[in-house]
PASEBA-1860 file (N, C-alpha, C; in nm, 3 decimals):
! residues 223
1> XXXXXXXX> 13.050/11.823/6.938/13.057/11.677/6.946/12.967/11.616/6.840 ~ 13.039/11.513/6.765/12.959/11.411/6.682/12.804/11.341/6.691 ~ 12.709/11.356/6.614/12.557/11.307/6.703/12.629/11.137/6.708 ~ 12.723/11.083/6.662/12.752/10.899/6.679/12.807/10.888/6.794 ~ 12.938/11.018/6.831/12.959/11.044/6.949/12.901/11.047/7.059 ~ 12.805/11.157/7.060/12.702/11.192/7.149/12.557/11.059/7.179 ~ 12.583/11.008/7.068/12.481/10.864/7.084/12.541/10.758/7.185 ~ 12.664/10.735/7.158/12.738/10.626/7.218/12.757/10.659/7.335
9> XXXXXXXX> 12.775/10.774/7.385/12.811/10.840/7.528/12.664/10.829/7.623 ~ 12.559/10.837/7.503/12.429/10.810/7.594/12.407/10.680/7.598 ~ 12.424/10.565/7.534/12.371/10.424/7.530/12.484/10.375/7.659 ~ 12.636/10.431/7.638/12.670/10.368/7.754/12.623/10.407/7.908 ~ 12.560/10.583/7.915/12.512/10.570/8.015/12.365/10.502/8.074 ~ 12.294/10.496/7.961/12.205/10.403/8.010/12.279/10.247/8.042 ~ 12.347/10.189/8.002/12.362/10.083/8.005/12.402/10.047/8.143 ~ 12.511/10.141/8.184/12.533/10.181/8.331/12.390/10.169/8.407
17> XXXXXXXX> 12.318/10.212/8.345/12.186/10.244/8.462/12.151/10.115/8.485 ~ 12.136/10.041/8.389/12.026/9.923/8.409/12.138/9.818/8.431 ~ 12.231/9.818/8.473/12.309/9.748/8.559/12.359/9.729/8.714 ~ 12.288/9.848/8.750/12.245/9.899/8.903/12.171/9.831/8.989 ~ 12.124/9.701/8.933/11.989/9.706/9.041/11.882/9.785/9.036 ~ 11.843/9.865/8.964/11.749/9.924/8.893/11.653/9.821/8.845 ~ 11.502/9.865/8.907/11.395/9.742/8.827/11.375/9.735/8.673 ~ 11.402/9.851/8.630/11.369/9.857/8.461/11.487/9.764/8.354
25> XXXXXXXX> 11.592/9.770/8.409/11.723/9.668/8.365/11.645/9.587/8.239 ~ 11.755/9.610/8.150/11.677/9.501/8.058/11.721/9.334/8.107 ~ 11.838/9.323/8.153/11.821/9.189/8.177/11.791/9.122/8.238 ~ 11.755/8.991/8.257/11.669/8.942/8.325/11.729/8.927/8.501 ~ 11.622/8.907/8.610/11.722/8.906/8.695/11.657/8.752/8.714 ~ 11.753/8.674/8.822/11.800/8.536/8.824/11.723/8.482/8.966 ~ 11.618/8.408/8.976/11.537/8.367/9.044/11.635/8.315/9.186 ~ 11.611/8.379/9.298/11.715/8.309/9.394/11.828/8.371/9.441
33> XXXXXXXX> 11.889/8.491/9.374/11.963/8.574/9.394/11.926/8.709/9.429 ~ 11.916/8.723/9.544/11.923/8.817/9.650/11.998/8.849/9.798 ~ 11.978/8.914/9.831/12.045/8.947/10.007/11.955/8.940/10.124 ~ 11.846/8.979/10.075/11.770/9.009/10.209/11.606/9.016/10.206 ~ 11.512/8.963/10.262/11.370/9.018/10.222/11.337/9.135/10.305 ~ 11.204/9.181/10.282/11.158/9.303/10.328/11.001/9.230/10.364 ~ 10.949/9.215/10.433/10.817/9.181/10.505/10.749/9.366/10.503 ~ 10.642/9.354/10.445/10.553/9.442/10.427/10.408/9.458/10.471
41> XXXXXXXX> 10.427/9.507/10.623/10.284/9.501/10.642/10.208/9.656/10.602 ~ 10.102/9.626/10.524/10.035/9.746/10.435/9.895/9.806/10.552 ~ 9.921/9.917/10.592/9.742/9.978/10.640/9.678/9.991/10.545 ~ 9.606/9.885/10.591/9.499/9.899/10.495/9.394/10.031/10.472 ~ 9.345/10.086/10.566/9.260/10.251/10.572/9.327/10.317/10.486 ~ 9.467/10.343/10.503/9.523/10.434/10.403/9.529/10.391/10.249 ~ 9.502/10.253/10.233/9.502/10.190/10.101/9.368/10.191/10.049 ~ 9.310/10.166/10.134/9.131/10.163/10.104/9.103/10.294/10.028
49> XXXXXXXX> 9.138/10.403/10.177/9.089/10.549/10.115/9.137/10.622/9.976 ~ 9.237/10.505/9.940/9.267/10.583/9.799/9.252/10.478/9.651 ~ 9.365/10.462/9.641/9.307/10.340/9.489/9.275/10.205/9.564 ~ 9.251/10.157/9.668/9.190/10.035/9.687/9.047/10.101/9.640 ~ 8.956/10.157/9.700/8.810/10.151/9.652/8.777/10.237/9.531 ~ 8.862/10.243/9.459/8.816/10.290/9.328/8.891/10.180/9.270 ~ 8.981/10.084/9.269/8.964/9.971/9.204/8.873/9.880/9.250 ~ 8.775/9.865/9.321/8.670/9.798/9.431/8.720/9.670/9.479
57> XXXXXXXX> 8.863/9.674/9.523/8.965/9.591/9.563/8.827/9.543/9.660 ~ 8.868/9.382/9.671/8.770/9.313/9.773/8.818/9.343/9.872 ~ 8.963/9.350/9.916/9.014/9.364/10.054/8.898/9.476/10.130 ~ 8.896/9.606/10.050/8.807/9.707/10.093/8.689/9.632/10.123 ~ 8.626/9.571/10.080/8.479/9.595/10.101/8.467/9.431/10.168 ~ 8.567/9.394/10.210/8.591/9.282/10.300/8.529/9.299/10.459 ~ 8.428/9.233/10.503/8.379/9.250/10.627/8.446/9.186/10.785 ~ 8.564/9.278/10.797/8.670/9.235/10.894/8.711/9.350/10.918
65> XXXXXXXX> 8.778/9.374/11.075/8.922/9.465/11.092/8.941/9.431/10.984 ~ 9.018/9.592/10.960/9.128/9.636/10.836/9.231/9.681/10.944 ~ 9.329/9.636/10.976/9.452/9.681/11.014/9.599/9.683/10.933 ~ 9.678/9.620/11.007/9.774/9.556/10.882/9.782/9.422/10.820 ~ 9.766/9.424/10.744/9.733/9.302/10.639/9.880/9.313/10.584 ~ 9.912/9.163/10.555/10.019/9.164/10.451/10.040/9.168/10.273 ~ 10.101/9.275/10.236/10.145/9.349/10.179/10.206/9.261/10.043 ~ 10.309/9.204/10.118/10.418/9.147/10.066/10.552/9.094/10.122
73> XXXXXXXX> 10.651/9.014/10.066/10.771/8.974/10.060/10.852/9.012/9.987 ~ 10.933/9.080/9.976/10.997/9.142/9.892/11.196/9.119/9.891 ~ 11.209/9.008/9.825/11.387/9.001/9.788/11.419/9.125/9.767 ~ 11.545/9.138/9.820/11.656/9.296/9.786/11.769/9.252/9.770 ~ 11.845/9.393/9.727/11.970/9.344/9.713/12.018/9.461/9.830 ~ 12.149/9.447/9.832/12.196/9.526/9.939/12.157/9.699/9.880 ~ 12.178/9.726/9.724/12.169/9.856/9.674/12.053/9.787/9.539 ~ 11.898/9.839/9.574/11.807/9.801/9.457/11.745/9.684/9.500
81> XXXXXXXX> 11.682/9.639/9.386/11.629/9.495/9.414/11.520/9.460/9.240 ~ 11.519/9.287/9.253/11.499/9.247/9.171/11.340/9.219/9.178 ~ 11.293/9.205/9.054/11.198/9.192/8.987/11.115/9.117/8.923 ~ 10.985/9.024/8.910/10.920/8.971/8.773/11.077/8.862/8.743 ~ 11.134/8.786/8.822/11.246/8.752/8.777/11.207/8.618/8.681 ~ 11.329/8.561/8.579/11.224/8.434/8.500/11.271/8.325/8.569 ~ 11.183/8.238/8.587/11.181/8.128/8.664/11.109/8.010/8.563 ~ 11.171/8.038/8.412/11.137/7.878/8.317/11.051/7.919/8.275
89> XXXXXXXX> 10.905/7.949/8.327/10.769/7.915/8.297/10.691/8.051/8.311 ~ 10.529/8.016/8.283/10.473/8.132/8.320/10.463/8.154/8.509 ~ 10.432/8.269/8.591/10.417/8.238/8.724/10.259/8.196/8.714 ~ 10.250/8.104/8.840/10.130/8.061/8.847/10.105/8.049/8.935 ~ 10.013/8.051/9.082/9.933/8.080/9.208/9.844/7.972/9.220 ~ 9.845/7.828/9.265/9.734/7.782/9.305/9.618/7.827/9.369 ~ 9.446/7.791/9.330/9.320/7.855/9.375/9.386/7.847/9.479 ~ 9.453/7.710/9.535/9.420/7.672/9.683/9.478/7.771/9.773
97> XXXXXXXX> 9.628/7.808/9.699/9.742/7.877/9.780/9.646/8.051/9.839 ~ 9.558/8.076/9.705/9.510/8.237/9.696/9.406/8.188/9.777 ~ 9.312/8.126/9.835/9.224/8.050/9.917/9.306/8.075/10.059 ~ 9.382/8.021/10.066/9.452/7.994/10.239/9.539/8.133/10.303 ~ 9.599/8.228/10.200/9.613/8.376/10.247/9.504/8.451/10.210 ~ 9.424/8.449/10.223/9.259/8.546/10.202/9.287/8.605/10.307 ~ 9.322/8.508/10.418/9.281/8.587/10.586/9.361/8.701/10.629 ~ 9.480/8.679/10.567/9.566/8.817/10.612/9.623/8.885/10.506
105> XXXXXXXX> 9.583/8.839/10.338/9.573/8.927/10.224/9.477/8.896/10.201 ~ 9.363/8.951/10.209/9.217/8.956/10.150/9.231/8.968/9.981 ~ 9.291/9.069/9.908/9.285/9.063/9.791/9.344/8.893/9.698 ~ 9.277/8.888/9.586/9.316/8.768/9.545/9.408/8.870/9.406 ~ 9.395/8.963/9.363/9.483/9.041/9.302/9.640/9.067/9.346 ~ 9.591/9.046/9.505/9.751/9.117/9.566/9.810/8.986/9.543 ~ 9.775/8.902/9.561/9.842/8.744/9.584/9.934/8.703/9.482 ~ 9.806/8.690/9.347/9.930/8.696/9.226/9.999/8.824/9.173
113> XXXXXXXX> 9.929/8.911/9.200/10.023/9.013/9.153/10.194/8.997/9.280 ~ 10.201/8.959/9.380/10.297/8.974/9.462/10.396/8.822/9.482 ~ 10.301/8.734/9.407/10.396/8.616/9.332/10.510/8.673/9.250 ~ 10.437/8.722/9.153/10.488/8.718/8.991/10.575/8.858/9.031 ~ 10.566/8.957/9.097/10.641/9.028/9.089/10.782/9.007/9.182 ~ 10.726/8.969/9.289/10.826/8.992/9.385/10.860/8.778/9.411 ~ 10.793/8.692/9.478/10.790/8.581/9.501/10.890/8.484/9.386 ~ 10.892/8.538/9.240/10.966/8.462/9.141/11.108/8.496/9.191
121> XXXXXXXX> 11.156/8.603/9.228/11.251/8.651/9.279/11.337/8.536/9.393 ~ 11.246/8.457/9.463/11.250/8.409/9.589/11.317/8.306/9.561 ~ 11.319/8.223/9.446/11.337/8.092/9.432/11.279/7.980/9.501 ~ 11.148/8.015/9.557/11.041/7.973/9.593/10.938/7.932/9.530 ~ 10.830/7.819/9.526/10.755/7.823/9.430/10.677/7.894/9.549 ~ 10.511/7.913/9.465/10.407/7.975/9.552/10.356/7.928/9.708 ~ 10.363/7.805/9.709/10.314/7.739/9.873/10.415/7.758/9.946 ~ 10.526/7.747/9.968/10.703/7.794/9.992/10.686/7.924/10.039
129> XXXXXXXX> 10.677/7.999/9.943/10.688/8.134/9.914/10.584/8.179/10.001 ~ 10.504/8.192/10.035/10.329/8.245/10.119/10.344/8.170/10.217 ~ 10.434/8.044/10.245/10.471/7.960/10.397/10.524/8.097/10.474 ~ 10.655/8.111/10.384/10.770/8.193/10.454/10.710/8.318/10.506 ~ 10.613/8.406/10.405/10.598/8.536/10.417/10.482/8.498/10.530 ~ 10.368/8.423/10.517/10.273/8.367/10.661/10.333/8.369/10.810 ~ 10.428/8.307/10.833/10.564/8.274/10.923/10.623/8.402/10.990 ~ 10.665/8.486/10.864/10.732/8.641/10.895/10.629/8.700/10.971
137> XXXXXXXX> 10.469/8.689/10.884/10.409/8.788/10.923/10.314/8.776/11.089 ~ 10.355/8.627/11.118/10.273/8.592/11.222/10.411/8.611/11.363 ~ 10.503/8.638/11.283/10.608/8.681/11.409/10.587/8.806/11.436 ~ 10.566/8.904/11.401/10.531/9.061/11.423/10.424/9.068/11.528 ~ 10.418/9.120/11.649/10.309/9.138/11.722/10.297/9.305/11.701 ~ 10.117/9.312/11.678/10.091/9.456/11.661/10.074/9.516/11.777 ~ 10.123/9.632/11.775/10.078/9.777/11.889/9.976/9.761/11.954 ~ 9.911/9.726/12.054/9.765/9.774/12.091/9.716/9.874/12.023
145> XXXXXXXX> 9.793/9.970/12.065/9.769/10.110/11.969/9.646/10.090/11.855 ~ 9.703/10.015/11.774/9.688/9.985/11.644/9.580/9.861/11.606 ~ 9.557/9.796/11.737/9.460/9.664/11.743/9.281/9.714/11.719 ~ 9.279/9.823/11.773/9.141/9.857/11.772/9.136/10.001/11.801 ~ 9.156/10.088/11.664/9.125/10.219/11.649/8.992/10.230/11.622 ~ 8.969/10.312/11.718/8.834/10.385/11.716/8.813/10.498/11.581 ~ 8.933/10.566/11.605/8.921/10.699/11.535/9.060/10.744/11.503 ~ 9.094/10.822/11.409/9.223/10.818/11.352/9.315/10.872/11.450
153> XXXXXXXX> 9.441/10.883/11.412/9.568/10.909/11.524/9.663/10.956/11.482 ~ 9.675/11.074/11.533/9.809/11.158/11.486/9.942/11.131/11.505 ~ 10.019/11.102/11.482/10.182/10.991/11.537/10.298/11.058/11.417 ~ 10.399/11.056/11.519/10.490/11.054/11.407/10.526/10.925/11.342 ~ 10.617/10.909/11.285/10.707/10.817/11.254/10.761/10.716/11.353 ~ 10.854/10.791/11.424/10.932/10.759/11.557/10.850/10.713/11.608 ~ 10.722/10.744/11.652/10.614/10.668/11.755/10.597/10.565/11.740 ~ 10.569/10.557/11.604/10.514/10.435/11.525/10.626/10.339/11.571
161> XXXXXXXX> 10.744/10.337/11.491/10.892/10.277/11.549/10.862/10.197/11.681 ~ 10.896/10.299/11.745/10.866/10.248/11.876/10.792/10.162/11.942 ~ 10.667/10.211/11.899/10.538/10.126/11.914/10.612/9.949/11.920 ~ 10.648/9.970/11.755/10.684/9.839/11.725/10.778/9.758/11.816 ~ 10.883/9.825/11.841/10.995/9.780/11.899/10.945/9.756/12.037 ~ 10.869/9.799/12.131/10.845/9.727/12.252/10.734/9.669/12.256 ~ 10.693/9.612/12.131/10.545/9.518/12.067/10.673/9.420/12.078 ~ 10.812/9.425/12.046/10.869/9.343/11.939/11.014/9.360/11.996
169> XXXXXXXX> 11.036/9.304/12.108/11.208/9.340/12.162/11.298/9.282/12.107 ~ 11.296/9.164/12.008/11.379/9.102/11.946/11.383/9.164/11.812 ~ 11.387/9.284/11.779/11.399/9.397/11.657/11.451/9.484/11.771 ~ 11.537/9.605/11.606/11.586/9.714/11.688/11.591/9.777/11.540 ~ 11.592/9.945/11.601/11.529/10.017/11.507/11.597/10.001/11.365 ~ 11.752/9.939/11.387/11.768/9.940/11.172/11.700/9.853/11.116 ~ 11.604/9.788/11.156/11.566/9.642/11.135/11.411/9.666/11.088 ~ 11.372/9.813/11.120/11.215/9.852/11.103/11.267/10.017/11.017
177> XXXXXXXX> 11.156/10.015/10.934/11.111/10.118/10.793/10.965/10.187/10.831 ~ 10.910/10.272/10.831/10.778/10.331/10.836/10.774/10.420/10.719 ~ 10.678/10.387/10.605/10.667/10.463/10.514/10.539/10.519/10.508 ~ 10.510/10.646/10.421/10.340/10.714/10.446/10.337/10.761/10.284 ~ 10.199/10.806/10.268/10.154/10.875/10.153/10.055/10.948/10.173 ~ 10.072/11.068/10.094/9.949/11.185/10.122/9.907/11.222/10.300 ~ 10.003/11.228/10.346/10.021/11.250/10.483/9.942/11.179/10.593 ~ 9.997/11.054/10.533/9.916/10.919/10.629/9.993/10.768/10.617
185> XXXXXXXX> 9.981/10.726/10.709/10.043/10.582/10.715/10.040/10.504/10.622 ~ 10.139/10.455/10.548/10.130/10.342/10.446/10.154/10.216/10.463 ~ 10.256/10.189/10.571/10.253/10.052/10.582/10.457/10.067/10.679 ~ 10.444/9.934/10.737/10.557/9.928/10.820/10.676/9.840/10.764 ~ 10.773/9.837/10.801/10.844/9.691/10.651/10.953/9.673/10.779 ~ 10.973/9.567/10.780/11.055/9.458/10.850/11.175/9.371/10.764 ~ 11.286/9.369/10.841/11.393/9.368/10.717/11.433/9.234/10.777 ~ 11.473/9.075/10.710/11.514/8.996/10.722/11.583/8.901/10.639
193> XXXXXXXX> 11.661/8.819/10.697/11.790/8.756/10.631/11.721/8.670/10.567 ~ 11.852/8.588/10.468/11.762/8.482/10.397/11.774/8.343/10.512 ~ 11.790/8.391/10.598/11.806/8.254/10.700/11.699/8.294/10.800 ~ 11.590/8.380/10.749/11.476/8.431/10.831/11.518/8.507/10.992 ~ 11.610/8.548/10.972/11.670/8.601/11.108/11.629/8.762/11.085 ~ 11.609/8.784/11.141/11.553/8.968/11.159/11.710/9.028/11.127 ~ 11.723/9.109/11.059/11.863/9.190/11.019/11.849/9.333/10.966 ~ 11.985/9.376/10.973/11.927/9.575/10.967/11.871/9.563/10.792
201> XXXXXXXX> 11.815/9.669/10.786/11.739/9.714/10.660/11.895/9.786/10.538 ~ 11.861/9.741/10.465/11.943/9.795/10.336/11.943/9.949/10.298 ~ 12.030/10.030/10.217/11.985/10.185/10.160/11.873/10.203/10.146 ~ 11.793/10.079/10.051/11.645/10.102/10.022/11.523/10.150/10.062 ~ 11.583/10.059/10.234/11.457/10.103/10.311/11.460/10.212/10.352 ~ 11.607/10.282/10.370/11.624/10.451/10.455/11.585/10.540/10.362 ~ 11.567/10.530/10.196/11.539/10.591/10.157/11.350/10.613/10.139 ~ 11.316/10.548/10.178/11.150/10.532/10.178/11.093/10.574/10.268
209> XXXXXXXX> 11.166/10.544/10.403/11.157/10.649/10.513/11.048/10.747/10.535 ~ 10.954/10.769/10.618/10.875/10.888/10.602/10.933/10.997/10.684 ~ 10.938/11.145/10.575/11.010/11.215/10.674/10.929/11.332/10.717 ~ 10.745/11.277/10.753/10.715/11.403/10.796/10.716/11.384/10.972 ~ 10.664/11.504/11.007/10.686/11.502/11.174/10.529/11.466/11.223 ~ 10.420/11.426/11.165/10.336/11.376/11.213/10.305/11.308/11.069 ~ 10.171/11.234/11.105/10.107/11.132/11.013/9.982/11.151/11.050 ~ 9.887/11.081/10.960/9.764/11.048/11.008/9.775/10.886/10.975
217> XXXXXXX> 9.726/10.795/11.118/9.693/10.733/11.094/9.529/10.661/11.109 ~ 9.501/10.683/11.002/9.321/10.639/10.955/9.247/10.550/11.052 ~ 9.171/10.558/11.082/9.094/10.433/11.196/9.118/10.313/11.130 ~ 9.124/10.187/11.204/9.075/10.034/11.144/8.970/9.976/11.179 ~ 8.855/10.014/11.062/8.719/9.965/11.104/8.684/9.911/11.025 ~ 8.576/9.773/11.033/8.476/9.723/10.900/8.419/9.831/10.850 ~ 8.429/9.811/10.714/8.350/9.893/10.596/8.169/9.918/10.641
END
């Protein structure tokens, strides 16, 4: 085969790629166009114990329960999801807006970083945008379980699930994600419509899935 041949056969398969819903896509994606968000509540212990305190993320060294803190909002599409989308201008975060989620995102890093990546996506500006995800995240009632760990806790997945779902009877399990890292809890994700209605989770989330048969989940204690 021809190397002009063999060139063209590769540019069209990339081109294919980044037409997927794939985040790397070169083109831009379109502020407002999505299917579904993803509510992200992050454990914090498991974030702390690894690149939170070697970036000396404030959240870490924040003098409060560390439980689940919010994470993020995250637009999807039914297969993938969009990105850093352009919305005209540069993104921008009022002090005030990064001021008034401190309490349940301590980091002022996570705030704009989770504007500009995920929030431009929303077709939301920033006060909008941190209304909605505030709203999501104050509908979730946590586990007892999970309210005041003493000391870490071995759980599967499924437990976890569960936990949630009779914290939370108006969810049912396609509607909840449990993901982990380095064989520990990472955070729980909650799948909802753009009409804020709780709805099943997309491919995305089944693929993130944690598929070990236990976890550790880390205590939630002040630093």
């Amino acid at each position: 085969m021809g190397a002009a041949k063999l060139f063209g056969l590769c540019a069209v398969s990339v081109a294919a790629m980044l037409t997927l819903g794939h985040p790397g896509r070169a083109k831009p994606y379109r502020a407002g166009q999505f299917d579904y968000y993803v509510l992200v509540l992050g454990w914090s212990p498991t974030y702390c114990a690894a690149e939170g305190r070697a970036r000396h993320d404030q959240a870490c060294r924040a003098a409060r329960d560390r439980a689940f803190t919010l994470h993020g909002l995250w637009p999807q599409y039914e297969r993938g999801w969009p990105q850093d989308c352009d919305i005209g201008k540069r993104p921008w975060v009022p002090q005030q807006v990064i001021e008034a989620m401190r309490d349940i995102m301590p980091s002022k890093n996570l705030v704009i970083h989770e504007y500009r990546e995920h929030g431009t996506c929303s077709g939301l500006d920033p006060r909008r945008y941190f209304g909605v995800a505030r709203d999501l995240y104050q509908r979730i009632s946590v586990p007892p379980r999970f309210a005041d760990t003493e000391g870490p806790l071995l759980l599967s997945p499924q437990e976890i699930e569960t936990d949630f779902l009779k914290a939370n009877p108006w969810l049912d399990a396609s509607m909840i994600s449990v993901t982990c890292r380095d064989q520990a809890l990472l955070d729980v994700r909650v799948c909802f419509g753009r009409d804020l209605r709780p709805r099943s989770c997309g491919p995305n989330e089944a693929r993130r899935d944690c598929r070990l048969s236990r976890m550790t989940v880390p205590p939630a204690s002040s630093p």
